[in-house]
N, C-alpha and C positions, 0 to 999 in steps of 0.2 A: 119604262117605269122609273120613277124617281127616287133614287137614294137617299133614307131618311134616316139612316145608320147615325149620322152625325148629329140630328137634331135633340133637342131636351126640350123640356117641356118651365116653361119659368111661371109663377103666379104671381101679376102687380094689380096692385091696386086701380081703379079708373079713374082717368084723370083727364084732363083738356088735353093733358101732353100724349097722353096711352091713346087717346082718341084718333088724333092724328099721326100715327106710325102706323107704315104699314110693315115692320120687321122690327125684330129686336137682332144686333150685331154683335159678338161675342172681338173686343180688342184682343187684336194680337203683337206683339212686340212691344218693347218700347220706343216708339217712336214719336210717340204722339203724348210723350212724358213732358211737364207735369202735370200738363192739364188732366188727359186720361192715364192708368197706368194697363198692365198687359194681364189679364182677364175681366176688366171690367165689361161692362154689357150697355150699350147704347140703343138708343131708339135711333131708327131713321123712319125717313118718308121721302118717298119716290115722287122729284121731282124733274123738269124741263130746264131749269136754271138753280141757280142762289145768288143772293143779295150779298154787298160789301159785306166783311164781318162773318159771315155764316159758313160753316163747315161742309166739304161736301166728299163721299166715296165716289170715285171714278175707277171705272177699270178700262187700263191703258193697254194699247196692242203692243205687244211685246213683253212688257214690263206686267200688269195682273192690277188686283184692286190695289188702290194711294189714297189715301187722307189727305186732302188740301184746304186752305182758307182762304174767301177772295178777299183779297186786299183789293186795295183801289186800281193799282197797278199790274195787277193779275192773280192767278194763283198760286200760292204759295205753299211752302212744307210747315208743319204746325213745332218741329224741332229743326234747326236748322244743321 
């Protein structure tokens, strides 16, 4: 059975962008400062890839979920 201790419940408005998430992600740390800071709430959507520019969560073996952005070059830390 699935542990729902942690979740809340958030009400947004509907939008083209609400449409396309399939989660909303509660930021943690400052890591990902200034762009996000550490409790803001982001949309995602579960995808197979991302395009130059675009921000993506990966969860790495060993290390846990990372925020990265592909550069042209690869991926990258959004703080460096």
């Amino acid at each position: 059975m699935e542990d729902r201790s942690a979740w809340k419940k958030v009400l947004l408005k509907k939008s083209a962008v609400s449409e396309l998430a399939d989660e909303i992600a509660t930021i943690t740390g400052d890591g990902m400062e200034p762009m996000y800071s550490d409790g803001d709430n982001v949309f995602v959507q579960y995808c197979d890839s991302i395009a130059v520019g675009e921000i993506g969560v990966f969860n790495l073996p060993g290390i846990g979920m990372v925020i990265r952005y592909k550069a042209p070059d690869g991926l990258r830390r959004i703080k460096p």
